[in-house]
C-alpha positions in Angstrom: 18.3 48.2 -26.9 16.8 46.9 -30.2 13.6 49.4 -30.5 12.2 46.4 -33.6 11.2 44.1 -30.5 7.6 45.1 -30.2 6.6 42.4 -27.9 9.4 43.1 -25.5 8.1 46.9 -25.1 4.3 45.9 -25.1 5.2 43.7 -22.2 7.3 46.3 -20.6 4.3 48.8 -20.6 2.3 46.2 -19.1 4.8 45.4 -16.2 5.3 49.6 -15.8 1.6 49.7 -15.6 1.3 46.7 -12.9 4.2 47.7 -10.8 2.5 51.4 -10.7 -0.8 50.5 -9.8 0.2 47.7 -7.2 2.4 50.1 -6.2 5.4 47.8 -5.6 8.8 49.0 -4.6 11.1 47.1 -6.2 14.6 49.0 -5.4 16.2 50.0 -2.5 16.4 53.5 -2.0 20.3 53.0 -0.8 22.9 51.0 -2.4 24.7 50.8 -5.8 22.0 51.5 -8.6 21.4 48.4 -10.6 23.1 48.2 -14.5 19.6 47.6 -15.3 16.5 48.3 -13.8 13.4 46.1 -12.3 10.8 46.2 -14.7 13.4 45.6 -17.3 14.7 42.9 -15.7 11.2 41.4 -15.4 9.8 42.4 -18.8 12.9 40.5 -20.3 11.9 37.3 -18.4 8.7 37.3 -19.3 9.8 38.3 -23.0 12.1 35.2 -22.8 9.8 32.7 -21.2 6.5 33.9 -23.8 8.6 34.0 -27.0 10.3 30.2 -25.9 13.8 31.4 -26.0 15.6 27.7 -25.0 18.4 29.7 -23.1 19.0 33.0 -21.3 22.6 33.3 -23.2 20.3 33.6 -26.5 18.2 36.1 -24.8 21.2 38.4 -24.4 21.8 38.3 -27.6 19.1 39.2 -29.3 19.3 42.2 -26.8 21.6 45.3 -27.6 22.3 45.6 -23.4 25.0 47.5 -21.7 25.2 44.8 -19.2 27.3 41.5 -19.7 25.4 38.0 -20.1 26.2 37.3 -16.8 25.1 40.7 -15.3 21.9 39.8 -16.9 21.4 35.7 -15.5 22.3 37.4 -12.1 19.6 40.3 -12.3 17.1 37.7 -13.7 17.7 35.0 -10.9 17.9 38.0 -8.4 14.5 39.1 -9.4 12.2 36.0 -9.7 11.3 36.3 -6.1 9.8 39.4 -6.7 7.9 37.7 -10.4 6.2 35.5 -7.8 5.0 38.5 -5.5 3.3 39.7 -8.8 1.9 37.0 -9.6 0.5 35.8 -5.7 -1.1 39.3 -6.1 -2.5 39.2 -9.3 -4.1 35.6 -8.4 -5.8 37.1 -5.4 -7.4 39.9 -7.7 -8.6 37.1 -10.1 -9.9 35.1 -7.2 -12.3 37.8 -6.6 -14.2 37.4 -9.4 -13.1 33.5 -10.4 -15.7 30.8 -11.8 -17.4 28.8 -9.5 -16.0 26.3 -11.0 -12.1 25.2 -10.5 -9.5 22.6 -11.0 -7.0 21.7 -8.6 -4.2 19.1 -10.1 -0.1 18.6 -10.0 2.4 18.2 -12.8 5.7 16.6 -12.7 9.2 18.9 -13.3 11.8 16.6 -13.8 15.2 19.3 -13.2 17.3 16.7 -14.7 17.3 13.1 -17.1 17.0 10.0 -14.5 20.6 8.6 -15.5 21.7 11.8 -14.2 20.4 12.1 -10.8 22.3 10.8 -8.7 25.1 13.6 -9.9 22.6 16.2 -9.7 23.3 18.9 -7.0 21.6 21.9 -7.4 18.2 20.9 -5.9 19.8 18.5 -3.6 17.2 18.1 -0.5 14.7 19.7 -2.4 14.3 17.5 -5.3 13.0 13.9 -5.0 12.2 10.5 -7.3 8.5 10.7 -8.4 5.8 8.7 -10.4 4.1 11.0 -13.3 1.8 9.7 -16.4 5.2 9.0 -18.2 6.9 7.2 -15.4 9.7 7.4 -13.2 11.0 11.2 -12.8 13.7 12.8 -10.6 12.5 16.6 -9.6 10.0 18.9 -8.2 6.4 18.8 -8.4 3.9 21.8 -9.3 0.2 22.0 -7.3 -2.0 24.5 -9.0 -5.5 25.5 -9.2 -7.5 27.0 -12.5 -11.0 28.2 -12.8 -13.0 27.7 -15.4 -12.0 30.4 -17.4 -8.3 29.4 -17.3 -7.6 32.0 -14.0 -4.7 31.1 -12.4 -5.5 31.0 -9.0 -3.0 29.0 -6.8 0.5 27.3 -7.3 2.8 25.5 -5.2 5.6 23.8 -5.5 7.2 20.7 -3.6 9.7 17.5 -4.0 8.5 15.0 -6.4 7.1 13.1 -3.9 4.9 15.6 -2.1 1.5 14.8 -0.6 -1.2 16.5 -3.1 -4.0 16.4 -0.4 -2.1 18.7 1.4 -1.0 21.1 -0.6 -4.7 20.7 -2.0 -5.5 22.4 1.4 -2.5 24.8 1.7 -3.3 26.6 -1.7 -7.4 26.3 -1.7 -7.7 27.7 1.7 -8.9 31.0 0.9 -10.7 29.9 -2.4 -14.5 29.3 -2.4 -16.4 27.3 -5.2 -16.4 23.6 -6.7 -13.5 21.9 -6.7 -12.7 19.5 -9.2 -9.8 17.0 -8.9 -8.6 13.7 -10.1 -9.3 10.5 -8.4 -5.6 10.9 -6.7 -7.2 13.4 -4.2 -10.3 11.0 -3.3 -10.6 11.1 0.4 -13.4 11.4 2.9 -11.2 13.0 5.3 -9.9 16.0 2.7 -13.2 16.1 1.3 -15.0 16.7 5.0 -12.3 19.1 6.3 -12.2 21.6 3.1 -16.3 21.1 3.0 -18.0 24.6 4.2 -21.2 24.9 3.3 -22.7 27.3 0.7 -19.1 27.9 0.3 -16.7 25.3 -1.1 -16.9 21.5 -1.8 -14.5 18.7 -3.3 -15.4 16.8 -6.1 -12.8 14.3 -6.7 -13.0 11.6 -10.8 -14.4 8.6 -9.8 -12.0 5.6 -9.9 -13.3 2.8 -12.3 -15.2 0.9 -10.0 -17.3 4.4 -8.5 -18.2 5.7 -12.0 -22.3 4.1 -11.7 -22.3 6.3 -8.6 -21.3 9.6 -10.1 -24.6 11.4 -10.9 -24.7 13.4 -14.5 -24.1 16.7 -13.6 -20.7 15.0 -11.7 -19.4 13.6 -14.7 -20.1 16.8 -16.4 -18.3 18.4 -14.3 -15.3 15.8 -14.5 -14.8 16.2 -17.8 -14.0 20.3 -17.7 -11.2 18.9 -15.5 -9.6 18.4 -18.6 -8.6 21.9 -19.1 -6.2 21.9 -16.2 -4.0 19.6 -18.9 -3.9 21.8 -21.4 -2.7 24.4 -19.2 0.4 22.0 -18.1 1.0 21.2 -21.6 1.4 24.9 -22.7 3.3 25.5 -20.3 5.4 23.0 -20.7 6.0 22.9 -24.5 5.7 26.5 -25.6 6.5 28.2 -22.4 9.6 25.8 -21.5 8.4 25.3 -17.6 10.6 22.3 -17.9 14.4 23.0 -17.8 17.9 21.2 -16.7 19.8 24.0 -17.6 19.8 26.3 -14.0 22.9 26.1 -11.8 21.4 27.6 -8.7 18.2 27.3 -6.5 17.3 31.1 -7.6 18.0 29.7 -11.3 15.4 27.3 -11.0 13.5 29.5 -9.0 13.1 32.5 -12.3 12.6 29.7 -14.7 9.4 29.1 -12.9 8.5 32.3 -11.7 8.6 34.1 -15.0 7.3 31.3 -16.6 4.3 31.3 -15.1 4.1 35.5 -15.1 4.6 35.2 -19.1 0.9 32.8 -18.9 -0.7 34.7 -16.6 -0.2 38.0 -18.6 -1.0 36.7 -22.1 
């Protein structure tokens, strides 16, 4: 392997260093031993979701591997299962010393262009039509949650046309603090059942018409909702969250996992 790629090894130490003190048993003790092993496997997603690499056939070859291409897609799908096991642990360790303060907000993931969809089989039963900021969109949609000091704390993902007040429930449910969410969440309902006191509380924007009720410390705390944006938009454009290209649910499934693994780490 091409010992010039310092990012690559810097990340590998990291995952080494995680997997060791999590103490996480990635291989079977029985059974074939893999071309390449675990924390490889994982440190090359997260090398080729943090360095933007458009395609996993270009990470390959800037990679001097004894493995085959296709060796390599069918390690990295194999693996992103265990890339979100990693990461559902290391958002409960942040969680444990989060900011009071955090966002809770979804983002579209269109798997495909709309003139396409009805062709599209991969996420077939999974994926659904949708309305985002930009429209009309055929895919999945991604529920998270972000403190203040851009902790990931909770992610979920769901057809296009998922309820967000319930997955607003499903991955704040163990989270304490104030919530901050757009005016799609407004509900006296959510806002009653997820209320414990001292604990937790939802404070959902104002629609136009509500904004003379919202007190100044409300709208204050509105406007750090903002943040939650340019998390999605990082994602998005530099960490390629958004992709056609997988042919399999598990393909879909690493794009996201490590993805989200490569932000999380830095």
């Amino acid at each position: 392997m091409n010992t010039t790629i310092k990012p690559y090894h810097f990340i590998l130490t990291k995952v080494q260093f995680i997997t060791k003190q999590l103490q996480l048993k990635l291989t079977k003790s029985t059974g074939r031993p893999l071309s390449i092993s675990p924390e490889t496997i994982i440190s090359l997603g997260i090398f080729w979701k943090k360095q933007g690499i458009k395609t996993k056939k270009s990470l390959h070859q800037i990679f001097d591997l004894s493995a085959s291409y296709k060796t390599l897609t069918v390690l990295l799908n194999k693996f992103a299962k265990e890339t979100f096991l990693v990461l559902q642990i290391l958002m409960r360790l942040s969680a444990k010393n989060s900011h009071p303060i955090k966002h809770t907000d979804s983002t579209d993931l269109p798997v495909c262009l709309n003139k396409n969809a009805k062709n599209h089989k991969t996420l077939n039963g999974l994926a659904s039509w949708g309305h985002s900021g930009k429209g009309l969109y055929y895919g999945l949609k991604m529920n998270t949650t972000f403190d203040l000091k851009g902790k990931l704390l909770g992610v979920h993902f769901s057809s296009a046309s998922g309820n967000d007040r319930k997955i607003f429930q499903i991955i704040n449910r163990d989270l304490a603090g104030i919530f901050i969410a757009d005016a799609g969440y407004i509900s006296k309902d959510l806002a009653k059942d997820f209320f414990i006191e001292n604990r937790r509380i939802l404070i959902a924007k104002p629609r136009a018409n509500m904004k003379k009720l919202a007190t100044k410390l409300q709208n204050k705390l509105y406007d750090t909702r903002m943040q939650i944006e340019k998390h999605f938009r990082v994602l998005k454009e530099f960490f390629l969250l958004v992709s056609s290209l997988p042919r399999s649910v598990d393909g879909y499934l690493a794009n996201y996992g490590y993805t989200l693994l490569a932000y999380v780490l830095g």
